[in-house]
Structure formats: structure tokens, C-alpha cells
C-alpha positions in Angstrom: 15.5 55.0 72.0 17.7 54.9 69.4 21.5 52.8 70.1 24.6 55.3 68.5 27.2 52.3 68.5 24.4 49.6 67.1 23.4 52.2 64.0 27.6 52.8 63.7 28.4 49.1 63.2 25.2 48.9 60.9 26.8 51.5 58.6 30.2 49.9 59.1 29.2 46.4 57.3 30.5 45.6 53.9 28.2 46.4 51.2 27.2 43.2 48.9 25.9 43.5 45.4 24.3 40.8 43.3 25.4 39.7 39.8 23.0 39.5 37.0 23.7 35.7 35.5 22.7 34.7 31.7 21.6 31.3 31.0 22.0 29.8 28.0 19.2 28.3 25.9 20.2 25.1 25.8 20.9 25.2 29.5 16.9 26.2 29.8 14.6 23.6 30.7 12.3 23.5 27.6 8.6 22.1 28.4 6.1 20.4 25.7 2.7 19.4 25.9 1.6 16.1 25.6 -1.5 13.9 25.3 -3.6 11.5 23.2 -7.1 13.2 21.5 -10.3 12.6 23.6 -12.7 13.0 20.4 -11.7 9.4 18.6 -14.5 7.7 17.3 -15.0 4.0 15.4 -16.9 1.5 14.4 -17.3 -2.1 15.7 -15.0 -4.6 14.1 -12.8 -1.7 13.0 -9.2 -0.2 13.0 -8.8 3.2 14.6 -5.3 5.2 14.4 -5.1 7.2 17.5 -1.8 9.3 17.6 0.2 10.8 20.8 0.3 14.5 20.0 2.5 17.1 20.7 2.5 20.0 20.4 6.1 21.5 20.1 8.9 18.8 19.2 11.4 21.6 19.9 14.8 19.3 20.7 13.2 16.3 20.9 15.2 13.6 19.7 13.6 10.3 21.6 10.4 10.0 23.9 9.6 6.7 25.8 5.2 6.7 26.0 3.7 4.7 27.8 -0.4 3.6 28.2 -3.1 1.4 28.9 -6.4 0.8 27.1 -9.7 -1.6 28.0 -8.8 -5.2 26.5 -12.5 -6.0 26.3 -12.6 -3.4 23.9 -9.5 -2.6 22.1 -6.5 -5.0 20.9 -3.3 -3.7 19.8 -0.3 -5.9 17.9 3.4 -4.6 18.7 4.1 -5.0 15.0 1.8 -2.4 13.6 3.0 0.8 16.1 4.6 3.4 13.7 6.4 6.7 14.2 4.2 9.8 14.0 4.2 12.8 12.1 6.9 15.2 13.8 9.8 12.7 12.4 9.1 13.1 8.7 10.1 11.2 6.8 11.9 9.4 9.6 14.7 7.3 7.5 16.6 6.9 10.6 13.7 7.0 13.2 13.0 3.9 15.4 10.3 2.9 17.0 10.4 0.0 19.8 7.1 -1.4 20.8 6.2 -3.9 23.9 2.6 -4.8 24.2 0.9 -6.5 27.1 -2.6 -7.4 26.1 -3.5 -9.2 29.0 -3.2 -6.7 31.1 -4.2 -3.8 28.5 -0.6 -1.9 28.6 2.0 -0.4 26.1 6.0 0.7 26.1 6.9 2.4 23.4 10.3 4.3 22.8 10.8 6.0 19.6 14.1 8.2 18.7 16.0 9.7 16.2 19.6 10.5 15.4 19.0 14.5 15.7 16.5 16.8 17.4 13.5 17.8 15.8 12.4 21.7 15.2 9.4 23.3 16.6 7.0 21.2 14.8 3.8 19.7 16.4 2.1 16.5 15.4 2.1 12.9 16.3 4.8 11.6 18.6 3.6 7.9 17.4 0.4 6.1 16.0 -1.3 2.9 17.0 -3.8 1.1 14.8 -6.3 0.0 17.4 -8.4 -3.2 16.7 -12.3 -2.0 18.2 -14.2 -5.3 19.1 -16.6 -6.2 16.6 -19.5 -6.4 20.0 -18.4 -2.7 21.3 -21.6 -1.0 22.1 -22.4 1.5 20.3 -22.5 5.5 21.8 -20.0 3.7 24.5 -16.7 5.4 25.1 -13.0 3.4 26.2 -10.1 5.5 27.8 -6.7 5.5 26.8 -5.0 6.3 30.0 -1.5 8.0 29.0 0.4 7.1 32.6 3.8 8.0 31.1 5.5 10.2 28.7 9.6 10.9 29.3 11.3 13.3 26.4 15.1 13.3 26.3 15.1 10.9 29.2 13.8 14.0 30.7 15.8 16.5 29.7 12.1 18.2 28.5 9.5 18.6 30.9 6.0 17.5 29.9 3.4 19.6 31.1 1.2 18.6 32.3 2.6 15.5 33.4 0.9 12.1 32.5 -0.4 10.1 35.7 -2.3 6.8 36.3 -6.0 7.6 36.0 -8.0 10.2 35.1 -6.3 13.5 34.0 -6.3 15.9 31.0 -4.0 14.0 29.0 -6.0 11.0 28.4 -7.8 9.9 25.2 -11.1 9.4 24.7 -13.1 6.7 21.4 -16.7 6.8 21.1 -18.0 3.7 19.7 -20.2 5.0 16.3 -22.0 3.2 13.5 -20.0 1.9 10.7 -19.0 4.8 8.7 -19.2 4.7 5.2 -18.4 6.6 2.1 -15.0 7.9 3.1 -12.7 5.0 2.9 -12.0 3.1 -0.7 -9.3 1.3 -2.1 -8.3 1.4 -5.8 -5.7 -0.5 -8.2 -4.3 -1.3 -11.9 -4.4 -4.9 -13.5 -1.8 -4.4 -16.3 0.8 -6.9 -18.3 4.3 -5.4 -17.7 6.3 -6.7 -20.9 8.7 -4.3 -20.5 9.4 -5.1 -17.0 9.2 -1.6 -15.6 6.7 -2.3 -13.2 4.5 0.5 -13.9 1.2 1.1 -16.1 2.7 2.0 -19.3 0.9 2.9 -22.6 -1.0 -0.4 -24.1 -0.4 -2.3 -21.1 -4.0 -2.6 -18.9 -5.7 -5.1 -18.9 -9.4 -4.6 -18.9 -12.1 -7.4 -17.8 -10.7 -8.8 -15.2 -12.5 -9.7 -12.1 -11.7 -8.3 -9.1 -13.0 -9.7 -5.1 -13.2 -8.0 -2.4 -13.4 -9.4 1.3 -13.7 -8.0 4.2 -11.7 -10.6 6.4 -13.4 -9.7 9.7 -17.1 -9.8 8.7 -16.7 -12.3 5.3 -18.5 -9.4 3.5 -17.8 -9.4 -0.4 -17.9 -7.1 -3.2 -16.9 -7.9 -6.8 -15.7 -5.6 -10.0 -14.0 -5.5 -13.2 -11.4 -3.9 -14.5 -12.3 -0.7 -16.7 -10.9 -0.2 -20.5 -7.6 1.3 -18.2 -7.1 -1.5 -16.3 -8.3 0.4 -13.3 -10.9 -0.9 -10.4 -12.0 0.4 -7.5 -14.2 0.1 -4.2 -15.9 2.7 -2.5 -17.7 3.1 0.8 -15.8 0.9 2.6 -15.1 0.9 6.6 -11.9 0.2 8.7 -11.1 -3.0 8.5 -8.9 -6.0 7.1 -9.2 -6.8 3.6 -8.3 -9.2 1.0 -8.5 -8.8 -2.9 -8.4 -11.5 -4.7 -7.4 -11.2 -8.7 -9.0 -13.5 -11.0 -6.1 -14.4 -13.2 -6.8 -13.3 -16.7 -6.7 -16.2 -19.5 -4.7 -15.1 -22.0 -1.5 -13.4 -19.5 1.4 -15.0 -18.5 0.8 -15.7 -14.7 3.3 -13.4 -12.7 2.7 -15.2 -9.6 0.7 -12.9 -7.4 -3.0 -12.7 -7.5 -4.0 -11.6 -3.6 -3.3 -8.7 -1.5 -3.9 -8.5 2.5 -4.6 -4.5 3.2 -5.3 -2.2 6.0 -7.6 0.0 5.6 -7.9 2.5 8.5 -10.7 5.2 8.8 -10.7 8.2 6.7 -7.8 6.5 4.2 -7.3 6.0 0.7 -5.4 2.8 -0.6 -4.1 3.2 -4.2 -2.0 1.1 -6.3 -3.0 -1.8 -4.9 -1.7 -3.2 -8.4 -1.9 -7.0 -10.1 1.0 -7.5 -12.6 1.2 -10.1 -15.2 3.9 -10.7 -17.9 2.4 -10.1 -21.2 -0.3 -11.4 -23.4 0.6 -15.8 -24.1 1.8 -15.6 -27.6 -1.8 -17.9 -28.7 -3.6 -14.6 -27.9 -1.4 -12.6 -30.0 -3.5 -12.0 -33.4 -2.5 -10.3 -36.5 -5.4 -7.8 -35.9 -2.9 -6.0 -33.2 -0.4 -5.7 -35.8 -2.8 -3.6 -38.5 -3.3 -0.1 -38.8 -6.9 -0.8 -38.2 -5.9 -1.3 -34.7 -2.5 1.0 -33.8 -1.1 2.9 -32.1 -0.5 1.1 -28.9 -2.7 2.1 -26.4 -5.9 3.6 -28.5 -9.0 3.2 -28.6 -9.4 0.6 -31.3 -6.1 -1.0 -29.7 -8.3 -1.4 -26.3 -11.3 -2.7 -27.9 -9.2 -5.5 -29.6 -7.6 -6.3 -26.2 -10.8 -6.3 -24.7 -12.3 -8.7 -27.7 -9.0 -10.9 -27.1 -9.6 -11.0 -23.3 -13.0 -11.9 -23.8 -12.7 -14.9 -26.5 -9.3 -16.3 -24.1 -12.1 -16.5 -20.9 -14.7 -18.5 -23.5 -12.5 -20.9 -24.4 -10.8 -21.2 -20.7 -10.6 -25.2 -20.7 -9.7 -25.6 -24.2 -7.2 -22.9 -23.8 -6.3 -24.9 -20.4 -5.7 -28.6 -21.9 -3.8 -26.5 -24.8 -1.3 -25.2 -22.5 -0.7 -28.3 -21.0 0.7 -29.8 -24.6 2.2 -26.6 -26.1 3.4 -25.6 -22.5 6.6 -24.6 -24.3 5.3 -22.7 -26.9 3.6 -19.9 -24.0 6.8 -17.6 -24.2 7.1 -14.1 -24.9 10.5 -13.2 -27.2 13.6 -11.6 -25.8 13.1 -7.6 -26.9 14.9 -4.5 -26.5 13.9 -1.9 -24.8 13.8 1.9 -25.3 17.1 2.3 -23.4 18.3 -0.6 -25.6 19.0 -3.2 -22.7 16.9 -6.3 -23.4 14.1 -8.2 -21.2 13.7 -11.2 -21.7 11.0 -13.7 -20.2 11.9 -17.7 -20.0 11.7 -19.6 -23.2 11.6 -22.9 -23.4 11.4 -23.1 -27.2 12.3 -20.7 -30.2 10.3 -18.4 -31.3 11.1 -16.1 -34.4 12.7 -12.9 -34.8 8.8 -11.4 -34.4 8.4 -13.2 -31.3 5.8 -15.8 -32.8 5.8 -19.5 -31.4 7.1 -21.9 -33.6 4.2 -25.4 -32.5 5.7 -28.8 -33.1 3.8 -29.8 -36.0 4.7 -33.8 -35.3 2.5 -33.8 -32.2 -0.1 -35.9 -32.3 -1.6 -36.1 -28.8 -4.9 -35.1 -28.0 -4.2 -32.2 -26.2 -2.6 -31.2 -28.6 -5.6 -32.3 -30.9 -7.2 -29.7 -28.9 -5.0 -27.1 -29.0 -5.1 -27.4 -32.9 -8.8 -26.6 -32.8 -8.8 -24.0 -30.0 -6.1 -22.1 -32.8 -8.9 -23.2 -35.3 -11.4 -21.3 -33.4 -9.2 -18.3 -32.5 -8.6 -18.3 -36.5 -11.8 -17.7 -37.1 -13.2 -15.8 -34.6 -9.7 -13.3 -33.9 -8.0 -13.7 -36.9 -4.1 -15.4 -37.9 -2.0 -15.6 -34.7 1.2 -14.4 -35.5 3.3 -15.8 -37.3 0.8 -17.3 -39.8 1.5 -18.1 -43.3 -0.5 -15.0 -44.1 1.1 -12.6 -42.7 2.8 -10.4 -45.4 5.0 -7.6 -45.7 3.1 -4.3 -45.6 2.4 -5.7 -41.8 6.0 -5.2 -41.2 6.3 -1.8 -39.4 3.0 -2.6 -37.9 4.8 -5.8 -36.4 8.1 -4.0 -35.5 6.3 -1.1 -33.7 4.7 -3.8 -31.3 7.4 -5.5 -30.4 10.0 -2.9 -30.1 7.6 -0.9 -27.8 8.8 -4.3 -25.5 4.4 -4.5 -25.4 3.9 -7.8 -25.7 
């Protein structure tokens, strides 16, 4: 039965209505995706890059990461963790790296001085070390326990946990893979100081080692007519190339390189500089139309000759340098800008930028030396400077040395 005085104080009640609110984007919780790829693969005794992905960076400014790995089958160096693709260029991006190998974990915290956009990519990259007895079709996790964007100001779903979940990468242990990887450099004489290949300036001929530091495997070439080498079908690894110093160059000091090479990479420029050809090596022949312009054909093929005759006579040219050290200096020249490079002299030269020898020696090195010049006489032609020289050479001469060449 229906109450008159309950249905009257029903009615009687103050009537509430309920404001629609607007929330602001930036007061919205934004959510990402995060997680490491589960389809990895390496070799044995390689270097694999596995990356934490993301896949919208949307106000991301810093992210602390954190994971574990298998010891017995991965090793990791602090040192060699790098930013990942989503910074750019990253000129103010820092990356912070603790890693525990004993007990197989990693801290990482990476940040930058703005957010980022809505770009996906690689939160951070690490260079894993596989052990050189991983068996192969085996796989290794890499557990992601942690990821924290914005000190969690962005959610990551889902959310990385200790163990097994969805977010956790995955390397298959393969067979050495071969024919993608290949590293590739220039052996040139930089007279004009530069440091760049310039026209006239390779060196070809010169022998080039390559070791792979983890297995001692080598591999040898030479420099082509362009002062180029490369290697190709290489896998991950450490490496060291090794330069044999060619003869007839002033020594600029560096003749090995320690690379990384990681799977699926190309090194390049991985270059050996010297200073010039040693004014011995310098012959008349460079100086003749026969031979110019810098940088032909004919010009290479009497470089090449020169190279050639300077590793020949290696000991003689040795015990020569030894007597007439001062006389192996290149003449102060001006460039193209007209500033003016000049490499150490310990004696004068002329205006040409021939040695002058001390004809008062009487050694025997310098004995020698007289009949390695002797040899090169006949064999090369006049070094410059000779008595034969004469003066329809003169542009020839000018055109060397004010291209700063040699």
C-alpha cells in the first residue's frame, strides 16, 4: 500500500545535478608500451645489439630500465650502453649505466633536457658479448623486471615483472653469419693537413691486417690505386687492423685501429693518415707533363712505381734515414686558402721543397744513403732538386707544391 507522506517528502528533496569536468591533456595519464625484441639471434664469440623498444615516446623525457640476462651466456660492459633511437641525435641525452655481472643485472637511466614527440624506437641499446661455447639453436632471456618513464608520470603497459611475461627478450644462438658485415678504409698522405682524401693523396700498396681479436683469425689486403681497402664477410666481433707503414711516407704516428663490429653493420673510414711522400721519394718524373695532373692515371702509376722501389730498398732506405734523418722534411707551403702548413724541419730545404744533403758526410750510412740515391737515380729518375732539373719543369714544379701535395 502505497505511504502519501513518504512519496510527499520524496518529491520534497532538493534536486542535484552533476557537472561535466574537462581534463586537460597534460593532466591525462599517457601509457607507452615497452619491451625488449624476442626474435634476437647471434653467433658464438659475437656482439649482439639488442635495443629496449618503445613504441610511442610521447613526453618522455627520462626512463630508468632495468634487467637481467644469463652470465654463462652473455657479458655486458657499463661503458659500451648507448642511447637509442627515439633521442636523435641526442646532443644533450645521458645515459647512466650500472652493471652487475655477477649476478647477471643492469640499471640504466637515460634522460634528456625536453620531451620527446610521438616517435617509436629504441629507448637504449646494449652491445651483448655471446660466449664463444653458446650452443648453438639455444635461446637466453632477457628478463626486463623494470621500466619507470617520467619517474612515472607515464604508465607502461604492460608493466615489466620479474620472470616470464610478454615483455621479455628473446636470442637464439645461430651459426656465424657471414656476408653482411665488412669494414672498409683509405690509406692516404695528408700534405695539406686537411684530414681528408684529397685529389693525389692515396696511397696505394700498402698492406693492410686484419684480426679478429676473439678467435686470432687473420685476413690481409692491399690498398687499391685509390688508397681504398676493404673486408667483407666478416661476423660480430672485435677487431684490430694493423697498417703496414708505407716506406717512402712520413710516419704520422698511428698505424692500428681497435673496432667493433656488431651484426648487420658497416664500418667505413676506418682511415690510416701519413704526412706526405719523404722528400728521397720525390723524383722529377712527378714534376713532368708525362705524369700530371695530380691525381691521374699516369700520376697513380708513378706513385705506385715509387711505393714499390721505396719497399725494395727498405733497409738501405732504413740505414739512410738514420744519417740524413734531417734531410726527411717536407717544405712549409701555402695552401689554397693561403694559410700555410708546415711539417717539422730540421734542416733547409729550397724554395721547391727539395733537401739540401750535407755533402761533407762521410759516414757509412751515409755511404749508403749515397748509393740508395744512386739506385733511385737510376731506377726513378733525379730526386728533386738535382742539377738537372731545368726550367721548362718549372710550372710542372709549382703546380705540385702549391697543390700543398707533397
Amino acid at each position: 500500500m502505497n505511504n502519501p507522506e513518504r512519496l510527499r517528502q520524496t518529491l520534497m528533496k532538493p534536486f542535484r545535478s552533476r557537472r561535466l569536468s574537462i581534463q586537460s591533456l597534460e593532466g591525462r595519464r599517457l601509457l607507452a608500451a615497452v619491451n625488449v625484441p624476442d626474435d634476437l639471434t647471434s653467433a658464438p664469440d659475437a656482439i649482439v645489439s639488442v635495443p629496449v623498444n618503445i613504441d610511442s615516446a610521447t613526453g618522455v623525457r627520462a626512463a630508468e630500465i632495468r634487467l637481467s640476462y644469463d652470465t654463462s651466456v652473455l657479458d655486458l660492459d657499463a661503458d659500451d650502453i648507448d642511447f637509442g633511437s627515439v633521442w636523435g641525435t641526442g646532443n644533450d641525452t645521458q645515459v647512466t649505466a650500472n652493471v652487475d655481472d655477477a649476478a647477471g643485472t643492469v640499471v640504466i637511466f637515460v634522460s634528456a633536457s625536453s620531451e620527446l614527440t610521438d616517435v617509436s624506437g629504441s629507448l637504449v641499446e646494449l652491445p651483448f658479448s655471446v660466449a664463444s661455447d653458446a650452443v648453438l639453436d639455444s635461446t637466453t632471456v632477457l628478463d626486463l623486471t623494470l621500466v619507470t618513464l617520467n619517474e612515472g608520470q607515464i604508465s607502461v603497459d604492460p608493466a615489466p615483472v620479474s620472470g616470464s611475461d610478454s615483455t621479455d627478450g628473446l636470442i637464439t644462438i645461430t651459426a656465424a653469419a657471414t656476408g653482411d658485415d665488412s669494414i672498409s678504409g683509405f690509406v692516404y698522405a695528408d700534405a695539406n693537413n686537411d684530414n681528408a682524401v684529397g685529389t693525389g693523396e692515396a696511397i696505394p700498396g700498402v698492406t693492410i691486417t686484419l684480426t679478429n681479436t676473439s678467435t686470432g683469425a687473420e685476413l690481409q689486403t692491399t690498398t687499391d690505386s685509390d688508397g681504398s681497402y676493404e673486408f667483407t664477410d666478416l661476423a660480430p666481433g672485435e677487431y684490430e687492423i694493423v697498417q703496414s707503414q708505407p716506406v717512402a711516407y712520413l710516419d704520422s704516428g698511428v698505424n692500428e685501429l681497435t673496432v667493433t663490429l656488431v651484426e648487420g653493420t658497416t664500418l667505413d673510414d676506418q682511415n690510416f693518415r701519413e704526412l706526405g711522400l719523404l722528400p728521397q721519394y720525390i723524383f722529377n718524373r712527378l714534376h713532368t707533363s708525362s705524369v700530371l695532373p695530380v691525381g691521374s692515371d699516369t700520376w697513380k702509376d708513378a706513385i705506385t712505381d715509387i711505393n714499390a722501389f721505396a719497399e725494395s730498398t727498405a733497409s738501405a732506405s732504413s740505414a739512410s734515414s738514420v744519417a740524413a734523418g734531417s734531410s726527411v722534411v717536407a717544405a712549409s707551403t701555402s695552401s689554397s686558402s693561403g694559410t700555410e702548413s708546415t711539417t717539422p724541419a730540421t734542416s733547409d730545404s729550397t724554395a721547391s721543397g727539395e733537401p739540401l744533403v750535407d755533402e761533407a758526410s762521410t759516414s757509412p750510412i751515409a755511404s749508403t744513403a749515397s748509393s740508395v740515391a744512386a739506385a733511385q737515380t737510376a731506377a726513378m729518375g733525379s730526386p728533386v732538386g738535382s742539377s738537372d732539373d731545368d726550367s721548362d719543369e718549372t710550372a710542372a714544379v709549382d703546380e705540385v707544391f702549391a697543390s700543398n701535395l707533397f
